[in-house]
PDB file of N, CA, C and O in Angstrom, chain B, residues numbered from 101:
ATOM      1  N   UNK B 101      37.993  62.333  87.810  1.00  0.00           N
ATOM      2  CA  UNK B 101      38.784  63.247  87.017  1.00  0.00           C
ATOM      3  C   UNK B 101      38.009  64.557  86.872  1.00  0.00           C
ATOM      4  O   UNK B 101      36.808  64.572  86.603  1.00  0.00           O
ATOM      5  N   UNK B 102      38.865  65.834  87.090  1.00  0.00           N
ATOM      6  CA  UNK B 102      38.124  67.145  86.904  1.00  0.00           C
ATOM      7  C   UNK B 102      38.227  67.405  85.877  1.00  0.00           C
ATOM      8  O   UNK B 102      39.305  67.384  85.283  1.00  0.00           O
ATOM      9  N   UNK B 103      36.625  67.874  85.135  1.00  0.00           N
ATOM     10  CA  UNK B 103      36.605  68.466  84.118  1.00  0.00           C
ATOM     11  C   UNK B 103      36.660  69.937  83.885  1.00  0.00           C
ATOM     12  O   UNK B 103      35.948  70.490  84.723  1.00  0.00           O
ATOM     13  N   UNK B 104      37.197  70.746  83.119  1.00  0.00           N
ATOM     14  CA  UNK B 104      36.726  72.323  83.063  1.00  0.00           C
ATOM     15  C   UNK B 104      36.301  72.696  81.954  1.00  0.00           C
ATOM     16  O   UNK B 104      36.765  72.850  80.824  1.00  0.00           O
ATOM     17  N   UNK B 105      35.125  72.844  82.572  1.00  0.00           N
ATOM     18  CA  UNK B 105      33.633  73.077  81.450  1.00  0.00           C
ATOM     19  C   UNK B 105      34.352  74.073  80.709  1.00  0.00           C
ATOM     20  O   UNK B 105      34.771  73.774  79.591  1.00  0.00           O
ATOM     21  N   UNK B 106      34.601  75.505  81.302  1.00  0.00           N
ATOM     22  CA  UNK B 106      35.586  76.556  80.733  1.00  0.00           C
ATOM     23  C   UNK B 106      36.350  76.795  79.661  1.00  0.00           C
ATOM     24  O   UNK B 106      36.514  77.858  79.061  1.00  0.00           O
ATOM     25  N   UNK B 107      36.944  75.421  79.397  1.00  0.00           N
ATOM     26  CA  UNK B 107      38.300  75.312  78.687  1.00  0.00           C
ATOM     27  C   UNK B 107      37.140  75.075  77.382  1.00  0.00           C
ATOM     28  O   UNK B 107      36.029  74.548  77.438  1.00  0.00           O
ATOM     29  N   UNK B 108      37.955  75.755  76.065  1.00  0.00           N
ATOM     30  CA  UNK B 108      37.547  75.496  74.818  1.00  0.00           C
ATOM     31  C   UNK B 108      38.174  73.695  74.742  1.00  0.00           C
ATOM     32  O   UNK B 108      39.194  73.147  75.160  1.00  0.00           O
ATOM     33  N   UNK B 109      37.117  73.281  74.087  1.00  0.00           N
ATOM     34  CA  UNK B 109      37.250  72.283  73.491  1.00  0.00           C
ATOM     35  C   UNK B 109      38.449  71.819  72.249  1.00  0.00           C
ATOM     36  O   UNK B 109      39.392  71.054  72.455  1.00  0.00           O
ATOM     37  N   UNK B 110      38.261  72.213  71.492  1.00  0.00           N
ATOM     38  CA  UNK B 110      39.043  72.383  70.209  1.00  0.00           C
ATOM     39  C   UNK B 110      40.085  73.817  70.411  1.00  0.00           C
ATOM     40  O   UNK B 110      39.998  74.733  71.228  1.00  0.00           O
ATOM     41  N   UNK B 111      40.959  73.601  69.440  1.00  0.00           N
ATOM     42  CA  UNK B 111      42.118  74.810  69.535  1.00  0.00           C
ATOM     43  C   UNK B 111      41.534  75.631  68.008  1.00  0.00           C
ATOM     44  O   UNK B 111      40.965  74.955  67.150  1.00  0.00           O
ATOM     45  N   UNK B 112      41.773  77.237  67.806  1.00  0.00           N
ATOM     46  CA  UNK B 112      41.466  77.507  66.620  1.00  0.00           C
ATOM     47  C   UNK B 112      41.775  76.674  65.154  1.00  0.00           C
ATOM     48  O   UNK B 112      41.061  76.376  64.196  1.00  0.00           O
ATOM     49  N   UNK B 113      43.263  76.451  65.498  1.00  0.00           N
ATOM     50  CA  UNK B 113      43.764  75.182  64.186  1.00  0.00           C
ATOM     51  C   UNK B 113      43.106  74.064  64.011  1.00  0.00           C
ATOM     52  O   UNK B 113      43.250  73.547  62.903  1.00  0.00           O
ATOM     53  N   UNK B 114      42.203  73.356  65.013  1.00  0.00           N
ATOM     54  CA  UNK B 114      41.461  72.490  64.408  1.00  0.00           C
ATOM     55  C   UNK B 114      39.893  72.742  64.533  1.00  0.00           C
ATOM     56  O   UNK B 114      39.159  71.754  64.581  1.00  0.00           O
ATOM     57  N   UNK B 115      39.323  74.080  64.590  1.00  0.00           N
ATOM     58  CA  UNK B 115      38.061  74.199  64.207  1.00  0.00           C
ATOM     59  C   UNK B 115      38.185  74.570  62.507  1.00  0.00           C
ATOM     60  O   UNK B 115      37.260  74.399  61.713  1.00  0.00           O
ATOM     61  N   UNK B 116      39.532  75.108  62.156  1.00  0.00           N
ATOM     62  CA  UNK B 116      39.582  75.861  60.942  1.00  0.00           C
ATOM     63  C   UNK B 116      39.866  74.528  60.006  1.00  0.00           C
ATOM     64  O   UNK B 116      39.448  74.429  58.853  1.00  0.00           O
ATOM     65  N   UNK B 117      40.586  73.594  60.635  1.00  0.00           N
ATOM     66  CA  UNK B 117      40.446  72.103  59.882  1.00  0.00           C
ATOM     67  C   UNK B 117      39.454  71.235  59.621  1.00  0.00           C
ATOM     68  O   UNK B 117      39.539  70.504  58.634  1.00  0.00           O
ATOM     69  N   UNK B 118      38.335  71.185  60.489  1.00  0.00           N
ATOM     70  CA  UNK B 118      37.052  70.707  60.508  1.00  0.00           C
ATOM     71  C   UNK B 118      36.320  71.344  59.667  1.00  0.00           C
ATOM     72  O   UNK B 118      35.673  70.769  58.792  1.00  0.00           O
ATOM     73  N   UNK B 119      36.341  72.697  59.849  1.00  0.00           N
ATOM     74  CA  UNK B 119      35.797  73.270  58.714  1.00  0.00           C
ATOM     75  C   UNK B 119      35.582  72.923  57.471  1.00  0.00           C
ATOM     76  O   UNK B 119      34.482  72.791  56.936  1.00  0.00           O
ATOM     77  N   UNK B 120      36.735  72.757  56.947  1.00  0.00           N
ATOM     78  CA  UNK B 120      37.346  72.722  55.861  1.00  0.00           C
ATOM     79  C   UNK B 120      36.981  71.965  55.288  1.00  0.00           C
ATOM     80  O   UNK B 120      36.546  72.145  54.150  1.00  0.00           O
ATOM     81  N   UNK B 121      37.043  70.439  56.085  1.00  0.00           N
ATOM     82  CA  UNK B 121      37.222  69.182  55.989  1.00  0.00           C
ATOM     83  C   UNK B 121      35.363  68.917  55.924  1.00  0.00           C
ATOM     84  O   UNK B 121      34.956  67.840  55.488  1.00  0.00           O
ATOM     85  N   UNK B 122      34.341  70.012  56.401  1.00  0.00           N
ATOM     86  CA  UNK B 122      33.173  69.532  56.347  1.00  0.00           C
ATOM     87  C   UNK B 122      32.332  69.660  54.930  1.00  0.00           C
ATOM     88  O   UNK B 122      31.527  68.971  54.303  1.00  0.00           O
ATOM     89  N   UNK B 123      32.975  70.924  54.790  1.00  0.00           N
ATOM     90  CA  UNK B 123      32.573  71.967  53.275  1.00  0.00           C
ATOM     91  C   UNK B 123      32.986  71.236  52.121  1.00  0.00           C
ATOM     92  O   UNK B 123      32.434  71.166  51.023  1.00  0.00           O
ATOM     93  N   UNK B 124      34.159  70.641  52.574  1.00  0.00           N
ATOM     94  CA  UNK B 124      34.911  69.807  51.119  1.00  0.00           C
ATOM     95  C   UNK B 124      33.865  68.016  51.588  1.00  0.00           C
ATOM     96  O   UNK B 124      34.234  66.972  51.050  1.00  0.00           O
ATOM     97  N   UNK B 125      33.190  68.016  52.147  1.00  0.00           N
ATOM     98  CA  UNK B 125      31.973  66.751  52.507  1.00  0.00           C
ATOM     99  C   UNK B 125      30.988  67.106  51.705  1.00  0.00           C
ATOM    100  O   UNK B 125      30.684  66.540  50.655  1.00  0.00           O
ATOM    101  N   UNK B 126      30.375  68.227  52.274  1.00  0.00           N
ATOM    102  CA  UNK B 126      29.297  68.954  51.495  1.00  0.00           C
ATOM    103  C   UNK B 126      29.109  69.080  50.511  1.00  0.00           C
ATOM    104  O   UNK B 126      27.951  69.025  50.098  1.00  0.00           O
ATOM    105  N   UNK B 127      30.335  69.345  49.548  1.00  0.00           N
ATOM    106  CA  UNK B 127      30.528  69.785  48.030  1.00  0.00           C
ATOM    107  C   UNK B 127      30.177  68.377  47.419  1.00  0.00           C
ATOM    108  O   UNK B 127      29.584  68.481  46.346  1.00  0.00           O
ATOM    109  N   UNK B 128      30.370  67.260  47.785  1.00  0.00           N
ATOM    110  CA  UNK B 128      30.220  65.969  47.101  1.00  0.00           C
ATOM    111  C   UNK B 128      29.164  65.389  47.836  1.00  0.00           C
ATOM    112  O   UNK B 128      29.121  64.189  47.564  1.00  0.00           O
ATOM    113  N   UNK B 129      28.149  65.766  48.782  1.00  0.00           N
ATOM    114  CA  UNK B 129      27.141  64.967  49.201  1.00  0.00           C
ATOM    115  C   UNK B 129      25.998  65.622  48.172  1.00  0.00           C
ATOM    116  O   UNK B 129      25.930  66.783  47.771  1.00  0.00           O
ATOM    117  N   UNK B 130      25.464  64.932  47.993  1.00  0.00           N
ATOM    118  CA  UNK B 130      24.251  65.420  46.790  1.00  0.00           C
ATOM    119  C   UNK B 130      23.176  65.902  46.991  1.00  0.00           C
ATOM    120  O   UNK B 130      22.587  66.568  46.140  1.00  0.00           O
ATOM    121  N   UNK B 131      22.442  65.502  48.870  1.00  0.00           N
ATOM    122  CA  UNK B 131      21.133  65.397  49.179  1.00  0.00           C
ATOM    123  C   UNK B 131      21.362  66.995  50.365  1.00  0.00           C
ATOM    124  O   UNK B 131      20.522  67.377  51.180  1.00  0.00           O
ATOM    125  N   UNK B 132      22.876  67.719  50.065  1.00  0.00           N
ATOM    126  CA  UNK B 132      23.017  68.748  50.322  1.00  0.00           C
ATOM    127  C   UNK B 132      21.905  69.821  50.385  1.00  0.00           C
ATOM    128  O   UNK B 132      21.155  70.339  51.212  1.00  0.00           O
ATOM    129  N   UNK B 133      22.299  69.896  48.625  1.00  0.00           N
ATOM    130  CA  UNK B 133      21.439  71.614  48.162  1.00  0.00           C
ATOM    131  C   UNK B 133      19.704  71.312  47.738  1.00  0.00           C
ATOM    132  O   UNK B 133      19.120  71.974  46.881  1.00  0.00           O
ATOM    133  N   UNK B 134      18.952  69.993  48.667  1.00  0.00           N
ATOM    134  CA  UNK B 134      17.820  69.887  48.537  1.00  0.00           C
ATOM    135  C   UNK B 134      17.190  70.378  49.506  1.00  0.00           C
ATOM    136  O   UNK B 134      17.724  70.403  50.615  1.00  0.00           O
ATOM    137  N   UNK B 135      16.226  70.757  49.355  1.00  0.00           N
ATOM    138  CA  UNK B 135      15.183  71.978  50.899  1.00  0.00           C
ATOM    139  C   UNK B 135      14.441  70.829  51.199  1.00  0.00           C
ATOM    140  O   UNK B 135      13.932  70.071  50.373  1.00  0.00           O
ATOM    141  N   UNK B 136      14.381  70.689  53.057  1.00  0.00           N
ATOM    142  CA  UNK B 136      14.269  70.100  53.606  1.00  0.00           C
ATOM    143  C   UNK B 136      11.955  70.352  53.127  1.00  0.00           C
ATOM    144  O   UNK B 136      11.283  71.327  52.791  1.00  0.00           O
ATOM    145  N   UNK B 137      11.733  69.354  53.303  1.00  0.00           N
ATOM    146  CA  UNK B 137       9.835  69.257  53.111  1.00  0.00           C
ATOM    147  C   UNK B 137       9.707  70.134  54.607  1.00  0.00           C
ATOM    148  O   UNK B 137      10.478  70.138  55.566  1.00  0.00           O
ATOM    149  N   UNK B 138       8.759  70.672  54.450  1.00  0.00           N
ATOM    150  CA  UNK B 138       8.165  71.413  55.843  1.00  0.00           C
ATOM    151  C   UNK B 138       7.184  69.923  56.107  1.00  0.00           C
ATOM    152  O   UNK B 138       6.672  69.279  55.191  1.00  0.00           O
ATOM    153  N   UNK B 139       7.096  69.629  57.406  1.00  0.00           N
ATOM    154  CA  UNK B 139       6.599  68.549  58.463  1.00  0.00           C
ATOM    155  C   UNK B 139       4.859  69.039  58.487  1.00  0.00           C
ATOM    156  O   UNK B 139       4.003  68.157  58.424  1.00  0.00           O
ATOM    157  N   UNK B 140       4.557  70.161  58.560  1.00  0.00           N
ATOM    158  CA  UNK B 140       3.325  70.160  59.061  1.00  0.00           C
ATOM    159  C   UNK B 140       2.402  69.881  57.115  1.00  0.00           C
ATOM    160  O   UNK B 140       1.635  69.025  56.674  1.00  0.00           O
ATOM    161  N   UNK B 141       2.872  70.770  56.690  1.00  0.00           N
ATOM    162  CA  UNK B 141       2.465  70.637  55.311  1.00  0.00           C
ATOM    163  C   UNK B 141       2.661  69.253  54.645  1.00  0.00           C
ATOM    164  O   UNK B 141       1.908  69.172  53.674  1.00  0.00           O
ATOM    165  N   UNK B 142       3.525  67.955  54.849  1.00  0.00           N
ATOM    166  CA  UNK B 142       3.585  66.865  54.499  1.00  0.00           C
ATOM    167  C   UNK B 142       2.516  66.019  55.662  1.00  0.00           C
ATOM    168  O   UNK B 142       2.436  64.807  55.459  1.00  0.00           O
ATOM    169  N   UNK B 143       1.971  66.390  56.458  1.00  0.00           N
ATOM    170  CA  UNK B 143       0.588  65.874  57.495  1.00  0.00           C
ATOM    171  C   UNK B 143      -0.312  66.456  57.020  1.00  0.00           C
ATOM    172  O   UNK B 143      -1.384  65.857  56.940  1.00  0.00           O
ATOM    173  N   UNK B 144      -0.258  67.207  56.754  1.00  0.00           N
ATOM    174  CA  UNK B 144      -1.635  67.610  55.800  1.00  0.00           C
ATOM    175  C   UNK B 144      -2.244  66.597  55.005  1.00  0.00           C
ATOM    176  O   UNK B 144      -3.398  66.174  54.941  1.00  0.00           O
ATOM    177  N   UNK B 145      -0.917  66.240  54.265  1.00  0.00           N
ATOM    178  CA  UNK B 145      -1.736  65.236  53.149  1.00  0.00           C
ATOM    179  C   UNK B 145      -1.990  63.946  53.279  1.00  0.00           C
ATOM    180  O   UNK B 145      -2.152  63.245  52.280  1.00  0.00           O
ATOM    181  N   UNK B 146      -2.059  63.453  54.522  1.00  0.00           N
ATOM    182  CA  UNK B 146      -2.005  62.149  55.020  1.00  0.00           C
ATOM    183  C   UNK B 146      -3.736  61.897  55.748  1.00  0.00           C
ATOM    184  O   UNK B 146      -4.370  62.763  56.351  1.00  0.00           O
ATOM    185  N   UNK B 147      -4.066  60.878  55.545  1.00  0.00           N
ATOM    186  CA  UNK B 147      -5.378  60.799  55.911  1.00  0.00           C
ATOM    187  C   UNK B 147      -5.594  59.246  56.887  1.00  0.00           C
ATOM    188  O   UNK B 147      -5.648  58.075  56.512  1.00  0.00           O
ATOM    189  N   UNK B 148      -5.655  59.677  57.839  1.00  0.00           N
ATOM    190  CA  UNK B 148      -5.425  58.168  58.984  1.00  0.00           C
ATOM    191  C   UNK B 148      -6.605  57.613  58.932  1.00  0.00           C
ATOM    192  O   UNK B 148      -7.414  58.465  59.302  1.00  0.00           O
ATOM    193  N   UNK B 149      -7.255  56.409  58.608  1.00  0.00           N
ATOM    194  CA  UNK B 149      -8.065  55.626  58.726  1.00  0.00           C
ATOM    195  C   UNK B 149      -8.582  55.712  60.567  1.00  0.00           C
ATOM    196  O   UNK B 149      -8.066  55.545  61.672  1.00  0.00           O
ATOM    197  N   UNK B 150     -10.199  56.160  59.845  1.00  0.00           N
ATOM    198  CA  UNK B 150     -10.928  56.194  61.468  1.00  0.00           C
ATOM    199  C   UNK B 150     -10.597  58.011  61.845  1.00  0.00           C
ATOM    200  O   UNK B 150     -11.091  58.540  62.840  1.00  0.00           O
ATOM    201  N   UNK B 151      -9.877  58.622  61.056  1.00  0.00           N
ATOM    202  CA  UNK B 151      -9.540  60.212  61.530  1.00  0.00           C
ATOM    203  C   UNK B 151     -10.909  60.731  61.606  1.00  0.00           C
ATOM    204  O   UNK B 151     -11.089  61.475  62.570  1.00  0.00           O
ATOM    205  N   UNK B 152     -11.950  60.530  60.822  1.00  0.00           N
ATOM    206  CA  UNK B 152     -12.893  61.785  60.269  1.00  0.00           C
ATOM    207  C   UNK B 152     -13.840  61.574  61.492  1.00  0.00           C
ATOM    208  O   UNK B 152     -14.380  60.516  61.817  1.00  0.00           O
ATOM    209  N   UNK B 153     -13.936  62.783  62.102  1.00  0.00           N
ATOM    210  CA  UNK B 153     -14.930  63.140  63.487  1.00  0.00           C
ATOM    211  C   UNK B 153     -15.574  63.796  63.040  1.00  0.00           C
ATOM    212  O   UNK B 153     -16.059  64.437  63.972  1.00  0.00           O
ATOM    213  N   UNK B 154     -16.174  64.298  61.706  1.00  0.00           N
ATOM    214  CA  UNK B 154     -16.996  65.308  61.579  1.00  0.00           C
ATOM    215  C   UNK B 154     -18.938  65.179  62.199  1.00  0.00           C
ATOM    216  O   UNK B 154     -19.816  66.008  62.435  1.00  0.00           O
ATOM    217  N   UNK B 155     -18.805  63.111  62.259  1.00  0.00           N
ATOM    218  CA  UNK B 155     -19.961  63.604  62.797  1.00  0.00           C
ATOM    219  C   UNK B 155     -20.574  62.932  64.132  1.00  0.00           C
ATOM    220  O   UNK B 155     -21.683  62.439  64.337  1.00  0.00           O
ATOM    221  N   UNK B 156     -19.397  63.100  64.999  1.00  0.00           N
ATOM    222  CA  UNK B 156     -19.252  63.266  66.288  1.00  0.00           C
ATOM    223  C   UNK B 156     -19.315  64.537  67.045  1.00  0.00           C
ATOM    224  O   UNK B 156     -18.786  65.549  66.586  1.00  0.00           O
ATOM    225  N   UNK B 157     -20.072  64.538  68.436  1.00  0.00           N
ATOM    226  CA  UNK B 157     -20.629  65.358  68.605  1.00  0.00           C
ATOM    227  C   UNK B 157     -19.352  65.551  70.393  1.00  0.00           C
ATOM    228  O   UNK B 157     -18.590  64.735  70.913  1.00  0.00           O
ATOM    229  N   UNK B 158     -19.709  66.989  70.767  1.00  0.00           N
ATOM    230  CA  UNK B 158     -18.981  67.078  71.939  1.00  0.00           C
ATOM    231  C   UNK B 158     -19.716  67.830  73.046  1.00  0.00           C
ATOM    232  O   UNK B 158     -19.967  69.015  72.829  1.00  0.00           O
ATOM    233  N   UNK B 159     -20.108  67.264  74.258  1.00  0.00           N
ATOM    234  CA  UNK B 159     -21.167  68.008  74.762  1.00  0.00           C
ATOM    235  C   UNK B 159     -19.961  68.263  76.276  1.00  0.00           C
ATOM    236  O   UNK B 159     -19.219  67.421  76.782  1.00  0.00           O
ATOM    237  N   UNK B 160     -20.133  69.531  76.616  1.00  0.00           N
ATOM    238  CA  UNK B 160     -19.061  69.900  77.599  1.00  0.00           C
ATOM    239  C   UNK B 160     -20.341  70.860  78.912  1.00  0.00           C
ATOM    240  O   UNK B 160     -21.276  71.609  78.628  1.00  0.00           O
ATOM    241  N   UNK B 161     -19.964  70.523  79.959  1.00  0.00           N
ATOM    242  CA  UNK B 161     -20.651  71.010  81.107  1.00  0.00           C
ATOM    243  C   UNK B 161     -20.017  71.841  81.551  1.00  0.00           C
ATOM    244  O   UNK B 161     -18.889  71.578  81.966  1.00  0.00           O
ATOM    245  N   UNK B 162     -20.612  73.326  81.623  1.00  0.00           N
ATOM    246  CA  UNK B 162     -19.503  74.531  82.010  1.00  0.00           C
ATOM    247  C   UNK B 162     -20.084  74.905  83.421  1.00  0.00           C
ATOM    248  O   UNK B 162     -21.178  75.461  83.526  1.00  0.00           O
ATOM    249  N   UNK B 163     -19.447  74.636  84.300  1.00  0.00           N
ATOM    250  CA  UNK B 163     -19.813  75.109  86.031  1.00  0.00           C
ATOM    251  C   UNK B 163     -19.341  77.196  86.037  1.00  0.00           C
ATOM    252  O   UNK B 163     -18.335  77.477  85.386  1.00  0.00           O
ATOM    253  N   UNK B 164     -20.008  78.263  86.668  1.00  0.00           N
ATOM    254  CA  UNK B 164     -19.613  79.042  86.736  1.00  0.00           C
ATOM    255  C   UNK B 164     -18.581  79.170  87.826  1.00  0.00           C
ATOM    256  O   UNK B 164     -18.802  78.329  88.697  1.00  0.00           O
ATOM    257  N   UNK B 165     -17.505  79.942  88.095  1.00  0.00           N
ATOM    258  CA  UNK B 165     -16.508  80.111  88.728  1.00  0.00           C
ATOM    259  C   UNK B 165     -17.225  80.045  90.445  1.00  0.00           C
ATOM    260  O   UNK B 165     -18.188  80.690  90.858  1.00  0.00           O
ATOM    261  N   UNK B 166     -16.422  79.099  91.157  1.00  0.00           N
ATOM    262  CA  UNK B 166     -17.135  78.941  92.679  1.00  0.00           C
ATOM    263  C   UNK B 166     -16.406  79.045  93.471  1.00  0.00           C
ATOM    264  O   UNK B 166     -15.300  78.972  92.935  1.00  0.00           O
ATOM    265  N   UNK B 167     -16.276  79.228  94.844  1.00  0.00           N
ATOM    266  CA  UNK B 167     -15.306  79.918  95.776  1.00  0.00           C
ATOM    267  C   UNK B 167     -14.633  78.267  96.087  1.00  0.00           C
ATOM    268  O   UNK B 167     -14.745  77.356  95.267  1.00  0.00           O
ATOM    269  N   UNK B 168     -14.160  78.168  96.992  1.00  0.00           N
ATOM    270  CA  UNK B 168     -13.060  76.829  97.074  1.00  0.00           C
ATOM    271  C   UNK B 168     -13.645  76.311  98.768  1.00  0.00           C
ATOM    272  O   UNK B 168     -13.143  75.334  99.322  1.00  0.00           O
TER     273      UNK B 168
END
């Protein structure tokens, strides 16, 4: 069966119904008008057992740039 990517999906009358129908969802969901936690700032405060490398050491061998 051919599809045409092209063609709108929905007709204006039922994006303006969905709409409607989402906002009047919204108005009665509760966990709505709460601000989402920022992700990096809630890892912050987490402390993984075995994390702390402070006294581990890192020894790296730097070659200068060499022709091929």
């Amino acid at each position: 069966m051919a599809t045409d990517y092209d063609a709108p999906r929905k007709t204006e009358e039922d994006l303006s119904e969905d709409s409607l129908q989402e906002l009047q969802a919204r108005r009665s969901d509760k966990n709505s008008g709460v601000v989402d936690e920022d992700e990096t700032e809630a890892a912050e405060g987490f402390e993984l057992p075995g994390a702390d490398l402070s006294g581990e050491e890192l020894s790296v061998r730097v070659l200068p740039r060499q022709a091929d």
